[in-house]
C-alpha positions in Angstrom: 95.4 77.8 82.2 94.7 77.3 85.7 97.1 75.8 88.4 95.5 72.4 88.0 96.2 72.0 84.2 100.0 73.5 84.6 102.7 70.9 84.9 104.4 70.0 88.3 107.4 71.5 87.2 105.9 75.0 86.5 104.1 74.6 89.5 107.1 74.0 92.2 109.4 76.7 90.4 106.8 78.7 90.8 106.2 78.3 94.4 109.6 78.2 95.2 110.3 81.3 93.6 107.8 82.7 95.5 109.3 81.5 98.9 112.4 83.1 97.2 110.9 86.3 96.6 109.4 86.3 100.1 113.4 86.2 101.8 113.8 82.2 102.0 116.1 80.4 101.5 115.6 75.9 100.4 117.7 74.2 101.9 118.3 70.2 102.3 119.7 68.6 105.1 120.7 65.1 105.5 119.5 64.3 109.6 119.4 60.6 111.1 115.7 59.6 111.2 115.0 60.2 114.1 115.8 63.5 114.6 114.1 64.6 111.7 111.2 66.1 114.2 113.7 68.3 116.4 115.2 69.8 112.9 112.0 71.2 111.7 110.8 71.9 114.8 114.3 74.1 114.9 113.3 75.4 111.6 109.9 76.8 112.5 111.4 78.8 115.1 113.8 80.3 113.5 111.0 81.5 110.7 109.1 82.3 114.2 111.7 84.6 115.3 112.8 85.7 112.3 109.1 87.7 111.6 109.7 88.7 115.5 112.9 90.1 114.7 111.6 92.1 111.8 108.6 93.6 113.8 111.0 94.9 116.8 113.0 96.5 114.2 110.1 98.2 112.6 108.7 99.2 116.0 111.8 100.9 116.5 111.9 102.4 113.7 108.5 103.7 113.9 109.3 105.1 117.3 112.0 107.4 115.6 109.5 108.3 113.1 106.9 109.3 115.3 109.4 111.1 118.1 110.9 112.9 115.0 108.1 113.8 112.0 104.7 113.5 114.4 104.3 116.9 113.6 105.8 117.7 109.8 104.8 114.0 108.3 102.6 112.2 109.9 100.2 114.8 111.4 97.1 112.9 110.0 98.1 109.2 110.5 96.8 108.0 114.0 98.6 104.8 114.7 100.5 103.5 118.1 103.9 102.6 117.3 104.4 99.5 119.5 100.9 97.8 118.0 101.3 99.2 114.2 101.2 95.9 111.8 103.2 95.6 109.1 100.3 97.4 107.3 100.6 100.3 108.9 104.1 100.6 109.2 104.1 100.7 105.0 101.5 103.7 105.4 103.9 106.0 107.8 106.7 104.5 105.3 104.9 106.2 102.3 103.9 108.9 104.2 107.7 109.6 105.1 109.1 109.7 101.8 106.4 111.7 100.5 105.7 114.7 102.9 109.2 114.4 104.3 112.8 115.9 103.8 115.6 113.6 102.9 116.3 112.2 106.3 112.7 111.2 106.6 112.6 110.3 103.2 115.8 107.6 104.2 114.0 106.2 107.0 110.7 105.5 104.8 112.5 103.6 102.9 114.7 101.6 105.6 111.1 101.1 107.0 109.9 99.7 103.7 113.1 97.4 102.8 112.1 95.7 106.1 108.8 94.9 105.2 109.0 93.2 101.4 
């Protein structure tokens, strides 16, 4: 059955569980009308800033990596730390907790709860 031919109802649980999945939260706001533009105009930033915040956190954290496991773990992955995408931060993730010890094998995975 294809998305057309599915009910609406199917259709909005499942989007919203996808937002739900992807770390948002609905919410409903009562604001006076005309004030309605300056509240989702607050909203987009804060889903703006909220993707920045993630991406300084994994640059960070990829800076640690790379000061740390260049050599043991991540000999063969050529990637600059303040430019990686999210993309590449789940490669240097994997390849932590798969060529690393413990510690590095922690810090793949902090890496990787940031990212889903």
């Amino acid at each position: 059955m294809s998305d057309l031919q599915k009910p609406a109802k199917d259709r909005v649980r499942e989007t919203r569980e996808r937002y739900r999945q992807a770390g948002f939260k609905r919410v409903e706001v009562y604001v006076r009308a005309d004030q309605v533009d300056l509240v989702k105009a607050y909203a987009a930033e804060l889903r703006e800033h909220s993707d920045s915040e993630i991406r300084r956190q994994v640059s960070k954290l990829l800076d640690k990596a790379f000061s740390k496991y260049r050599a043991s773990c991540l000999d063969n992955i050529s990637i600059d730390p303040k430019t990686a995408s999210l993309a590449d931060a789940q490669v240097v993730a994997a390849a932590l907790m798969h060529r690393g010890n413990a510690e590095a094998f922690k810090l793949g995975r902090e890496i990787r709860g940031l990212i889903r």
